[in-house]
N, C-alpha and C positions, 0 to 999 in steps of 0.2 A: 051310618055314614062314616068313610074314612076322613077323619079330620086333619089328618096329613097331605091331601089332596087340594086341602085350601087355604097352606100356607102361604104359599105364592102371593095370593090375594088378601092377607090380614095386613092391616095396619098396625104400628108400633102401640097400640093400645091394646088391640087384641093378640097381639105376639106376648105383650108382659103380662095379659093374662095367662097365655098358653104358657109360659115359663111358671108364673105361680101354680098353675096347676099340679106342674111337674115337679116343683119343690114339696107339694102338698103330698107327694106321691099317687096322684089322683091321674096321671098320666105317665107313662114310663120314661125315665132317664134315657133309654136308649133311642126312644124314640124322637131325644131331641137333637140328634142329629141331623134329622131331618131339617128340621127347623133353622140350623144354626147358620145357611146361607142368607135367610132373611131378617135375622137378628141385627139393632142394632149395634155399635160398640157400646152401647152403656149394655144391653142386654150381658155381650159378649166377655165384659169384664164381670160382669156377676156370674155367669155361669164360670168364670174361673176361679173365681174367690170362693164359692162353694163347692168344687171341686179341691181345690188347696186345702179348705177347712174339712173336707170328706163329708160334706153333708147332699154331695151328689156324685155318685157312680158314673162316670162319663170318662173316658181317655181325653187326656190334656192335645195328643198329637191331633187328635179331631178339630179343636180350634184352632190349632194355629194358623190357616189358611182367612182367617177370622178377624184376627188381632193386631191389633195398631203395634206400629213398630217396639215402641217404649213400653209396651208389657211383654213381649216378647225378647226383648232385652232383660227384663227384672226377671223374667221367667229365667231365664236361661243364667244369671247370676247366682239365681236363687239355686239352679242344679249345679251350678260350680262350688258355691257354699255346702253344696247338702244339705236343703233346705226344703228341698223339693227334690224325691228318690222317685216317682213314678211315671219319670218320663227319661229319655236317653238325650245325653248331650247332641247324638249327631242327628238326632231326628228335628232339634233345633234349629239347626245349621243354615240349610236354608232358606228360613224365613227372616235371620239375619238381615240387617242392610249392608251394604257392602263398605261402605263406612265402620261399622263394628268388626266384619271380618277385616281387613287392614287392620284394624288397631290392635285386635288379638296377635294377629299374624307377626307386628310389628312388636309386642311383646314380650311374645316366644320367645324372636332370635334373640331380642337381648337378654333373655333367661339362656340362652347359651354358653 
């Protein structure tokens, strides 16, 4: 059985088992992609905090269509600090709210 087929249909109980699995390495990292539309935010903040920690191979730009504004913000601080190398500022951009982009924007010019 393709088990990817019956993501749609799990509950937030059997999604955090399907996530444990995948920490277990008992199901493939890439394969949770799949999954990552029907993940909750709590899911979706752990699958990035073990990603940050490297204890999961996954591209960070795969969640961000995922992620609640305010980690996408800490995200995106965190790549201005250098704190986070494995992901590209502009690929952040626009998951932005447009509240933050103003304020950057409005920043800038006075670093002018």
């Amino acid at each position: 059985m393709n088990i990817n087929k019956l993501l749609p249909f799990l509950d937030d109980e059997s999604l955090s088992l399907y996530l444990e699995k995948v920490k277990e390495g008992k199901l493939p990292a890439k394969d949770l992609v799949k999954a990552l539309p029907f993940l909750n935010k709590t899911h979706i903040k752990e699958v990035y905090t073990l990603i940050q920690e490297q204890k999961l191979d996954l591209s960070l730009e795969a969640l961000l269509p995922f992620m609640d504004d305010d980690v996408i913000e800490d995200m995106y601080e965190k790549v201005l600090n250098n704190e986070i190398t494995n992901i590209d500022e502009e690929a952040i951009l626009p998951f932005l709210s447009e509240e933050k982009i103003k304020s950057l924007f409005k920043k800038y010019l006075e670093n002018l």
